[in-house]
PDB file of N, CA, C and O in Angstrom:
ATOM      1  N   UNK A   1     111.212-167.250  21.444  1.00  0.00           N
ATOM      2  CA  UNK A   1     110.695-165.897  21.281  1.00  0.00           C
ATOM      3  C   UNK A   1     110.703-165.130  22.603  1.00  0.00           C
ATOM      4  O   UNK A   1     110.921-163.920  22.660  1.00  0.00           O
ATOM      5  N   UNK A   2     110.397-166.078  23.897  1.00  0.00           N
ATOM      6  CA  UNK A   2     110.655-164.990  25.256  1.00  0.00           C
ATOM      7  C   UNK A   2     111.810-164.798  25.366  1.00  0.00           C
ATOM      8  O   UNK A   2     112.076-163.699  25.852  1.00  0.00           O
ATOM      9  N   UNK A   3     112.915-165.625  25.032  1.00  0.00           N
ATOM     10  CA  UNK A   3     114.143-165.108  25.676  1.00  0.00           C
ATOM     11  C   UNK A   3     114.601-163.790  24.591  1.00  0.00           C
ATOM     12  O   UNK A   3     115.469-163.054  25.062  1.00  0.00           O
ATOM     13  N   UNK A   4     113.980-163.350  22.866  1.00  0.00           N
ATOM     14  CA  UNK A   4     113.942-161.827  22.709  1.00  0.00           C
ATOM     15  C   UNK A   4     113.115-160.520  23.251  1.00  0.00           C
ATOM     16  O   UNK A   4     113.449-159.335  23.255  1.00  0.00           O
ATOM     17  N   UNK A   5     112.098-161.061  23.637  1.00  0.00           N
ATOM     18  CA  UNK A   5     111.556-160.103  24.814  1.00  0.00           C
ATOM     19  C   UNK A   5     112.184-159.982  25.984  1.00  0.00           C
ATOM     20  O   UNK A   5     112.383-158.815  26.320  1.00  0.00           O
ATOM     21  N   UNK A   6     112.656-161.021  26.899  1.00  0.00           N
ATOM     22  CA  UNK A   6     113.907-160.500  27.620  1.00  0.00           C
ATOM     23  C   UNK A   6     114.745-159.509  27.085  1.00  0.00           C
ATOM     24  O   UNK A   6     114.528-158.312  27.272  1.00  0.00           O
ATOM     25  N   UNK A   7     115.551-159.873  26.527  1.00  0.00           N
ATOM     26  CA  UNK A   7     116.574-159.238  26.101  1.00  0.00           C
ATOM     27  C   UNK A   7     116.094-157.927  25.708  1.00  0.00           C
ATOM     28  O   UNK A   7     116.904-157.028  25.934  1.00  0.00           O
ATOM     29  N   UNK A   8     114.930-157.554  25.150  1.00  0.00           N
ATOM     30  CA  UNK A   8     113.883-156.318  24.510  1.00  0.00           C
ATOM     31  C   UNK A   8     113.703-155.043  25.969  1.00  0.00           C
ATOM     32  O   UNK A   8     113.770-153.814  25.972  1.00  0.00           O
ATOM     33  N   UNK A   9     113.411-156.256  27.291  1.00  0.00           N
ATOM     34  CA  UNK A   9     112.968-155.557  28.348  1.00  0.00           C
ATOM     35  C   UNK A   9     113.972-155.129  29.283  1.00  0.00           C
ATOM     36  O   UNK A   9     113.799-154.165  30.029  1.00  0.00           O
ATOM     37  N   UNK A  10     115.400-156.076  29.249  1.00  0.00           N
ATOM     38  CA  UNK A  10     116.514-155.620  29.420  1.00  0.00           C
ATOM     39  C   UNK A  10     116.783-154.415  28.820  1.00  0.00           C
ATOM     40  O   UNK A  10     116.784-153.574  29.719  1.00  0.00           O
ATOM     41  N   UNK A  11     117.055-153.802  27.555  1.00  0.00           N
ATOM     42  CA  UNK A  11     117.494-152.977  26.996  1.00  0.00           C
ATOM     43  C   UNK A  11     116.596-151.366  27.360  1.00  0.00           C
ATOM     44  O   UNK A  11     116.930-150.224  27.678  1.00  0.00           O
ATOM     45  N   UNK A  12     115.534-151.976  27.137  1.00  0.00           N
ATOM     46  CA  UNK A  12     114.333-150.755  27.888  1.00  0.00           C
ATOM     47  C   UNK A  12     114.578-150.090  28.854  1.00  0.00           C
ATOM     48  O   UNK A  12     114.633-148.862  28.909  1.00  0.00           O
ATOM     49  N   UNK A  13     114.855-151.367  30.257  1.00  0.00           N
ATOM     50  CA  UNK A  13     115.019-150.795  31.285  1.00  0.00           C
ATOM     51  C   UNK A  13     116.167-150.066  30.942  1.00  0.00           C
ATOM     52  O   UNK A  13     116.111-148.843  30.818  1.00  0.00           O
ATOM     53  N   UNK A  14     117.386-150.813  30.747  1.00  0.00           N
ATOM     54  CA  UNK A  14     118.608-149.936  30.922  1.00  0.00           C
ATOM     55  C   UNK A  14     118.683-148.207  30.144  1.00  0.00           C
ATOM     56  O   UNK A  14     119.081-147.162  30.660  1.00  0.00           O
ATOM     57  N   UNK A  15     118.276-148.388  29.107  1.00  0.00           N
ATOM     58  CA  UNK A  15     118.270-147.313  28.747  1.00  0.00           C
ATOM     59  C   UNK A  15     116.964-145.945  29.396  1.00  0.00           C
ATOM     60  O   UNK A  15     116.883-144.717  29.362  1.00  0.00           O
ATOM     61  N   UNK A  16     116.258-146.932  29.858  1.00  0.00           N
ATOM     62  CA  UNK A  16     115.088-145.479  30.906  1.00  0.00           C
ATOM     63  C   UNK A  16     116.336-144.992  32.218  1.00  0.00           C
ATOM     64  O   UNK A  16     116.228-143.853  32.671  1.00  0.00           O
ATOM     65  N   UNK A  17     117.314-145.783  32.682  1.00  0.00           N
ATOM     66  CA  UNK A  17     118.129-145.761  33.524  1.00  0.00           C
ATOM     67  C   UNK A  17     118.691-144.478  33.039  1.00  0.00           C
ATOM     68  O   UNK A  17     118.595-143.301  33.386  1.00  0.00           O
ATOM     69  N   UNK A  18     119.409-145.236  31.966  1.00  0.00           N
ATOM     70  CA  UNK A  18     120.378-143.672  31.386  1.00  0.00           C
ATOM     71  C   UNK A  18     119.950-142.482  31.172  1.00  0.00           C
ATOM     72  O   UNK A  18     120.630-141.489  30.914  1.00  0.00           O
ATOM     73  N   UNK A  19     118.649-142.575  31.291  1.00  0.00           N
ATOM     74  CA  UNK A  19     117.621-141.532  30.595  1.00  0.00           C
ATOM     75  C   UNK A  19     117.406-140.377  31.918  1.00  0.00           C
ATOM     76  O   UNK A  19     117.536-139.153  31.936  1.00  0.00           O
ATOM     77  N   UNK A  20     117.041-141.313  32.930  1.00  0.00           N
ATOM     78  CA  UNK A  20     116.687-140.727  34.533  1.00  0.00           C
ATOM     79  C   UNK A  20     118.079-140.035  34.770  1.00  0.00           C
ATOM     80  O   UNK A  20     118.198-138.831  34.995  1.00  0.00           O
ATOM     81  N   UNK A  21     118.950-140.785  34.707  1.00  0.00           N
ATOM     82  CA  UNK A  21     120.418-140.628  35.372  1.00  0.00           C
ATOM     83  C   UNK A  21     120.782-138.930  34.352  1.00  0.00           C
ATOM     84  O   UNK A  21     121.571-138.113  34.827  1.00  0.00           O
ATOM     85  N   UNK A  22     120.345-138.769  33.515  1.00  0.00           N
ATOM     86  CA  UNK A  22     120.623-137.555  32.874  1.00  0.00           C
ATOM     87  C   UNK A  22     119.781-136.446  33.025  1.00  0.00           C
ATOM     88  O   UNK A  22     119.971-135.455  32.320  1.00  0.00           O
ATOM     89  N   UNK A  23     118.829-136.481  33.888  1.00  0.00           N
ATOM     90  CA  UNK A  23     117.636-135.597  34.202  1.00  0.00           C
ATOM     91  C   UNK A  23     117.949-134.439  34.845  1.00  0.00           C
ATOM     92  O   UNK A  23     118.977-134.465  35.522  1.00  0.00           O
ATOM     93  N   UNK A  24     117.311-133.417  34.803  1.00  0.00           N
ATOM     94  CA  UNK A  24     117.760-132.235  35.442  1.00  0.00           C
ATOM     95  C   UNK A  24     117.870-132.710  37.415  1.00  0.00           C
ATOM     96  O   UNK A  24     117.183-133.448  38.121  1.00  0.00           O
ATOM     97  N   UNK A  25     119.024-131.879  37.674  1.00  0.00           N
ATOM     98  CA  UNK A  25     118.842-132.079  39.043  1.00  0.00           C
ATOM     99  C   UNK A  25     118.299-130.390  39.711  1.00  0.00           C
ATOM    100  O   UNK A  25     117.490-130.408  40.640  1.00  0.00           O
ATOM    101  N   UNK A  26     118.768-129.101  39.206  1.00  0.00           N
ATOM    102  CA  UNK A  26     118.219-127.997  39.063  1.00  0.00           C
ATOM    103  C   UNK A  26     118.441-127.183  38.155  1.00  0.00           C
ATOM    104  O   UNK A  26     119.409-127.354  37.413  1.00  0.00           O
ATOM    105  N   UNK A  27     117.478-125.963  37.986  1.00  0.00           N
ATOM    106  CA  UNK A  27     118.138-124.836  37.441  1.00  0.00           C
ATOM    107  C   UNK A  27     117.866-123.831  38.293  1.00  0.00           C
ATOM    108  O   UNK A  27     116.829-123.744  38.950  1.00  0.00           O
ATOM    109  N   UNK A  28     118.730-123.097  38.305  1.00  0.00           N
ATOM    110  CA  UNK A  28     118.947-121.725  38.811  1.00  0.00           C
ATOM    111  C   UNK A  28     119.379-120.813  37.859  1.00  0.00           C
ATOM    112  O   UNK A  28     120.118-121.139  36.930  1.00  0.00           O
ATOM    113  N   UNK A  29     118.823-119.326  38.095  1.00  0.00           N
ATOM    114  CA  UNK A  29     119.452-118.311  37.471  1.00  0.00           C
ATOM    115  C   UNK A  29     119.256-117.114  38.209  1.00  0.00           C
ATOM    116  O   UNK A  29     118.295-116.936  38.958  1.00  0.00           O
ATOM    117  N   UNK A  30     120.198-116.263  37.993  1.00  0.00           N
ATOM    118  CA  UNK A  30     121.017-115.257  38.786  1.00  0.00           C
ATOM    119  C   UNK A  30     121.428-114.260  38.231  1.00  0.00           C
ATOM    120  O   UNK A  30     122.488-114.611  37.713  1.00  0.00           O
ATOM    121  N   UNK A  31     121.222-113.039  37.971  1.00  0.00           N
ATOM    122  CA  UNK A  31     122.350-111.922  37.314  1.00  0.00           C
ATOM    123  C   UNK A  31     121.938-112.304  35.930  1.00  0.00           C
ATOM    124  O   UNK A  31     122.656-111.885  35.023  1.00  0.00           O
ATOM    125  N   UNK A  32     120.848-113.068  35.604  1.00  0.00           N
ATOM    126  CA  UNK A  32     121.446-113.057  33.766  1.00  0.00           C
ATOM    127  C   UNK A  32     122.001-114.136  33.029  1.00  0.00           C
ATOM    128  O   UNK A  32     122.141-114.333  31.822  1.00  0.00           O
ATOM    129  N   UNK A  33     122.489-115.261  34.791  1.00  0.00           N
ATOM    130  CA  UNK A  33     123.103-115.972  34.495  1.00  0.00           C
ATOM    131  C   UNK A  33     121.974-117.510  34.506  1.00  0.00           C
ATOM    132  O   UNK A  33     121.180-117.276  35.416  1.00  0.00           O
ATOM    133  N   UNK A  34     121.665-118.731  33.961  1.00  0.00           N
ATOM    134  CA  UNK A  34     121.261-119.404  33.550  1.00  0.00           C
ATOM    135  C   UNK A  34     122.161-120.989  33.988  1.00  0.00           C
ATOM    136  O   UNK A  34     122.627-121.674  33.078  1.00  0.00           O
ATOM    137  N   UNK A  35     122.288-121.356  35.262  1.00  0.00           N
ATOM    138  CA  UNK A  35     123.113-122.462  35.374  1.00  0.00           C
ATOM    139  C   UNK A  35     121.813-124.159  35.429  1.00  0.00           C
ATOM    140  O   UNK A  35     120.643-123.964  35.757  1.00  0.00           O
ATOM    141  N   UNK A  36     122.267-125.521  35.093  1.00  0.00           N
ATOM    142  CA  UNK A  36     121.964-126.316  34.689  1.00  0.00           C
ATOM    143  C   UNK A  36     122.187-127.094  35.404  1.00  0.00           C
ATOM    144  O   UNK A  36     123.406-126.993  35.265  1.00  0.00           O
ATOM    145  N   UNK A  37     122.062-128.034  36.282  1.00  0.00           N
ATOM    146  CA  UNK A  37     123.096-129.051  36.749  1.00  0.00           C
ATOM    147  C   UNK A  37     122.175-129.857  36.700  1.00  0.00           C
ATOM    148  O   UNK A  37     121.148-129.655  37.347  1.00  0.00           O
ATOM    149  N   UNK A  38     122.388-131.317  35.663  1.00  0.00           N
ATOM    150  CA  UNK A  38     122.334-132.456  35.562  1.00  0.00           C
ATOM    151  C   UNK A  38     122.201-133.790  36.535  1.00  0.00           C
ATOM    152  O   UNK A  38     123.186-133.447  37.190  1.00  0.00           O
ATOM    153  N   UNK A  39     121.966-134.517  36.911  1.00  0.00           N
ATOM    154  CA  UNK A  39     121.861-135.154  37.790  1.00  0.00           C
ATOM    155  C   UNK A  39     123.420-136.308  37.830  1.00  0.00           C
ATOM    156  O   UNK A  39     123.982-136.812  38.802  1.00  0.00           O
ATOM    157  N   UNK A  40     123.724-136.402  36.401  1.00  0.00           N
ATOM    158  CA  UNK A  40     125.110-137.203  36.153  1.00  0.00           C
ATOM    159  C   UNK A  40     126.477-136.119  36.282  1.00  0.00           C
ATOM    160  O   UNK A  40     127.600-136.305  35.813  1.00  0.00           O
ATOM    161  N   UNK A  41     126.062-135.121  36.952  1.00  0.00           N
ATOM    162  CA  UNK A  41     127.221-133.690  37.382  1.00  0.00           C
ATOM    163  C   UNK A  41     127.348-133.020  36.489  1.00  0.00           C
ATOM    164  O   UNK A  41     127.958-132.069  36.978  1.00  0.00           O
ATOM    165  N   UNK A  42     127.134-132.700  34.954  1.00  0.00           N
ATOM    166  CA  UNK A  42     126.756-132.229  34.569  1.00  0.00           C
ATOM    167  C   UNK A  42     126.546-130.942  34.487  1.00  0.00           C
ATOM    168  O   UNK A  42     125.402-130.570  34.747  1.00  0.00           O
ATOM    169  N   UNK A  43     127.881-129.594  33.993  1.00  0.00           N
ATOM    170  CA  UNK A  43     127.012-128.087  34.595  1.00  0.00           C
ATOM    171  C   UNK A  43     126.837-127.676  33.267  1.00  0.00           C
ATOM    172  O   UNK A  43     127.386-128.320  32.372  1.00  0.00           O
ATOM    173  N   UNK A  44     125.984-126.457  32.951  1.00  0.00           N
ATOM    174  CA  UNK A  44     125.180-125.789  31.651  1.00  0.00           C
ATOM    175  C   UNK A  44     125.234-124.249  32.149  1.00  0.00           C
ATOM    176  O   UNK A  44     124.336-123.902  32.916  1.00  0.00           O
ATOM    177  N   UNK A  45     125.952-123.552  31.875  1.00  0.00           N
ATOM    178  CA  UNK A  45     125.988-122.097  32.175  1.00  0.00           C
ATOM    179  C   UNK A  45     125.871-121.325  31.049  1.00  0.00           C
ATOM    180  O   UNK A  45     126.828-121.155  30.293  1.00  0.00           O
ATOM    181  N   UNK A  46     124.581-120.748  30.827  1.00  0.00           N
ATOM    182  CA  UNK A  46     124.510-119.773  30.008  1.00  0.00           C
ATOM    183  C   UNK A  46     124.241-118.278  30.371  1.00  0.00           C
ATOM    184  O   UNK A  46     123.325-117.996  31.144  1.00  0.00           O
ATOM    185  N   UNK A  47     124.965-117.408  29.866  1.00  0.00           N
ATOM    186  CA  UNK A  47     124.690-115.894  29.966  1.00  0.00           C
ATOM    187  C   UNK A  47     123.764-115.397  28.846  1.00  0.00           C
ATOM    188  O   UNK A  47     124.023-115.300  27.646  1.00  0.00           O
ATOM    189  N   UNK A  48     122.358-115.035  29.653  1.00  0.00           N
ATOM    190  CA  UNK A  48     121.548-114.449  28.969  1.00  0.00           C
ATOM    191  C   UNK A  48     121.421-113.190  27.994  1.00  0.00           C
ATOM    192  O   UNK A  48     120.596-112.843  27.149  1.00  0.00           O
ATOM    193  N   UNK A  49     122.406-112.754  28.408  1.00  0.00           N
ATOM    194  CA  UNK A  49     123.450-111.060  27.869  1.00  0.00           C
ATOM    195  C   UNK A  49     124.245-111.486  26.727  1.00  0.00           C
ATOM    196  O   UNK A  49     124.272-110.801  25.704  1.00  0.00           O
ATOM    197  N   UNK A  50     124.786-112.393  26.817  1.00  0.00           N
ATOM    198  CA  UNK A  50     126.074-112.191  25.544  1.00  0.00           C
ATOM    199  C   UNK A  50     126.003-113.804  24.678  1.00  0.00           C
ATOM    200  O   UNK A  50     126.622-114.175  23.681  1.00  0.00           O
ATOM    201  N   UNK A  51     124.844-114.625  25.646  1.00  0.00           N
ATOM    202  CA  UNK A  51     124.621-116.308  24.499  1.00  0.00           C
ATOM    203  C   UNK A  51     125.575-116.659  24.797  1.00  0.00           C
ATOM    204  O   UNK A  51     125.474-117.879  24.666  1.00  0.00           O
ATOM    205  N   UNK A  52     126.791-116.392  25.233  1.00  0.00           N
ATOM    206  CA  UNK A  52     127.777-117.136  25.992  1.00  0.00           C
ATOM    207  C   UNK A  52     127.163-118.438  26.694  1.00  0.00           C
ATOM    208  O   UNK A  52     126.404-118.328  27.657  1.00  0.00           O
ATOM    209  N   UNK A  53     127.615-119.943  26.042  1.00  0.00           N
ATOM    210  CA  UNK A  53     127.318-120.958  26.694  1.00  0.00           C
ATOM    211  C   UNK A  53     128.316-122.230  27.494  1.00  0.00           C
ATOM    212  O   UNK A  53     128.947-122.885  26.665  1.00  0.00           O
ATOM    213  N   UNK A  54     128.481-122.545  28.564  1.00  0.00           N
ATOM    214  CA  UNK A  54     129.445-123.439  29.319  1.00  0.00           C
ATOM    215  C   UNK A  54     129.150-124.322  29.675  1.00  0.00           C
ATOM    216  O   UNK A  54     128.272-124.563  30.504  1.00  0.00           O
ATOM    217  N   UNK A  55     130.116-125.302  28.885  1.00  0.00           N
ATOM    218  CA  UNK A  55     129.204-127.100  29.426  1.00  0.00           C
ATOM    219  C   UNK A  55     130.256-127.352  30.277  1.00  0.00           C
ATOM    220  O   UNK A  55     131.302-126.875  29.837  1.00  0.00           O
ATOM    221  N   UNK A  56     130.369-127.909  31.306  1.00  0.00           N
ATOM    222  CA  UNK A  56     131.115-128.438  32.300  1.00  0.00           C
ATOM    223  C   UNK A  56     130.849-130.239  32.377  1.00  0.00           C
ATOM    224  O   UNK A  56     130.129-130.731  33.246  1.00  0.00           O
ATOM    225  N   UNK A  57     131.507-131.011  31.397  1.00  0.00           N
ATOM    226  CA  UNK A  57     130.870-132.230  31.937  1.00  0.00           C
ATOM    227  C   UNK A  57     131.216-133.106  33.129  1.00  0.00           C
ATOM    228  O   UNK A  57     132.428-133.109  33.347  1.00  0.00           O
ATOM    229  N   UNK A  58     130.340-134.017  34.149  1.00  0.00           N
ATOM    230  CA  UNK A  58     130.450-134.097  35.052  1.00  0.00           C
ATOM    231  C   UNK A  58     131.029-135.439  35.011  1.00  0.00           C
ATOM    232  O   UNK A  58     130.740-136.303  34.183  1.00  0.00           O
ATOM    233  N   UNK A  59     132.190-135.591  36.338  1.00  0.00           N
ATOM    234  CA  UNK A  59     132.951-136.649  36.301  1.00  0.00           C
ATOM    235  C   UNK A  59     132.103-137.661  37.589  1.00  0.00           C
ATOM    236  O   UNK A  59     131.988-137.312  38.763  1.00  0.00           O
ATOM    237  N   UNK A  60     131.637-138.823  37.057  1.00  0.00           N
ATOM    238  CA  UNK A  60     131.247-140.125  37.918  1.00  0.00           C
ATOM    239  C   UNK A  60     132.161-140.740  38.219  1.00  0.00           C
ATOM    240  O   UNK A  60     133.098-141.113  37.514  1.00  0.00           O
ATOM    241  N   UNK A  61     131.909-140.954  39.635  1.00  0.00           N
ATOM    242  CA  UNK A  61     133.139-142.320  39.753  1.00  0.00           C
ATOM    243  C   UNK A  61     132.853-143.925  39.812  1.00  0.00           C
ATOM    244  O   UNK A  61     131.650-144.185  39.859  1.00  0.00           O
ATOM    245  N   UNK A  62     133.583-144.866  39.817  1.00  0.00           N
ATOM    246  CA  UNK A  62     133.246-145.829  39.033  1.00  0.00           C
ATOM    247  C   UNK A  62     132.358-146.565  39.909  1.00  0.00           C
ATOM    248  O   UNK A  62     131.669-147.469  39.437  1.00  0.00           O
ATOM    249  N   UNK A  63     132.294-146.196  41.433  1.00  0.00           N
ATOM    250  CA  UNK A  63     131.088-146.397  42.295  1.00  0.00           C
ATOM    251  C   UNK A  63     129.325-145.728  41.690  1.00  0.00           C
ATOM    252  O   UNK A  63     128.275-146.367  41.764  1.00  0.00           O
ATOM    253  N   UNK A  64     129.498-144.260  41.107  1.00  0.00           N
ATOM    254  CA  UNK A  64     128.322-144.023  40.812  1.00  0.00           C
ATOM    255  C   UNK A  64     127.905-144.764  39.396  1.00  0.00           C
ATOM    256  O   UNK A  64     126.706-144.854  39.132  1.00  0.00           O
ATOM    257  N   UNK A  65     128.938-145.320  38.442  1.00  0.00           N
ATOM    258  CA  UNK A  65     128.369-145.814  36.959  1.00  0.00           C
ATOM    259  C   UNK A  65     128.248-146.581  37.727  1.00  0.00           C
ATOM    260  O   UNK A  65     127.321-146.161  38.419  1.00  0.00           O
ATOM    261  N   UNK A  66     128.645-147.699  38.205  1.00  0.00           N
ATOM    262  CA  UNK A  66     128.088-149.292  38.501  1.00  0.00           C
ATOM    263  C   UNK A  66     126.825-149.360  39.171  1.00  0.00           C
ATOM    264  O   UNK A  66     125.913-150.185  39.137  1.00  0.00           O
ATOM    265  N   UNK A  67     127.003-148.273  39.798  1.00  0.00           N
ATOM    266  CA  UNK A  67     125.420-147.764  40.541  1.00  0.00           C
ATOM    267  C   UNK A  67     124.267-147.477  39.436  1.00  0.00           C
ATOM    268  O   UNK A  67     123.178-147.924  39.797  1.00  0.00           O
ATOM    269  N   UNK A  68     124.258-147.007  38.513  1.00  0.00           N
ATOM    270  CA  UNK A  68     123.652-146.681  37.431  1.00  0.00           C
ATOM    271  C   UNK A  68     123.197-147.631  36.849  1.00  0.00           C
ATOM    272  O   UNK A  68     122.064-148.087  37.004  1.00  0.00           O
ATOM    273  N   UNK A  69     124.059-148.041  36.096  1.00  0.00           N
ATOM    274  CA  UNK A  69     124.221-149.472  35.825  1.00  0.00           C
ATOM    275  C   UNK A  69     123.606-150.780  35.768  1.00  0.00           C
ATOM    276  O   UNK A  69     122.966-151.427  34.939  1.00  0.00           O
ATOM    277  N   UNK A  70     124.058-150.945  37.024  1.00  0.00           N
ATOM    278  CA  UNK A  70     122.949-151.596  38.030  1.00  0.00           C
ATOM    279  C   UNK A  70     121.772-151.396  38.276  1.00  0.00           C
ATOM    280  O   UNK A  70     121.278-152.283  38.971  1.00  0.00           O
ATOM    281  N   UNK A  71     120.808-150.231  37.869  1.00  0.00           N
ATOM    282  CA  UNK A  71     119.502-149.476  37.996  1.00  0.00           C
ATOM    283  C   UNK A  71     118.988-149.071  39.168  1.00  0.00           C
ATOM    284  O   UNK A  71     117.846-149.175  39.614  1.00  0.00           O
ATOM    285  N   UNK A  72     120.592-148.293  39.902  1.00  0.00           N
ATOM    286  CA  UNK A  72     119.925-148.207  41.327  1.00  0.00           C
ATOM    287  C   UNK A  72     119.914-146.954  41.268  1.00  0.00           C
ATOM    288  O   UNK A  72     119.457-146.296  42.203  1.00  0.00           O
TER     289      UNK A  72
END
């Protein structure tokens, strides 16, 4: 039965990982404009004027997933 609580507390952690790793890193807005940036690079540009919305998704390299990953 402990080695499914392992495995229970494994999964926990990792996924609070993924959870952090997706967290806002700021927002700013400007002109109307509404930008997002994610902590996994991640951009979110919305124009407050026209609902115009822009996801930019952000490229990790295989140094930052293993970093992640890893729960660092």
């Amino acid at each position: 039965m402990t080695e499914y609580n392992e495995q229970v507390e494994k999964a926990r952690e990792r996924l609070a990982r993924e959870r952090r790793w997706r967290e806002f890193k700021y927002i700013h807005a400007n002109n109307g404009v509404v930008e997002t940036k994610l902590r996994d690079g991640t951009s979110i540009r919305e124009d407050t004027a026209s609902g115009k919305v822009e996801v930019e998704l952000g490229k990790l390299s295989y140094g930052e997933v293993m970093k992640v990953w890893k729960g660092g």
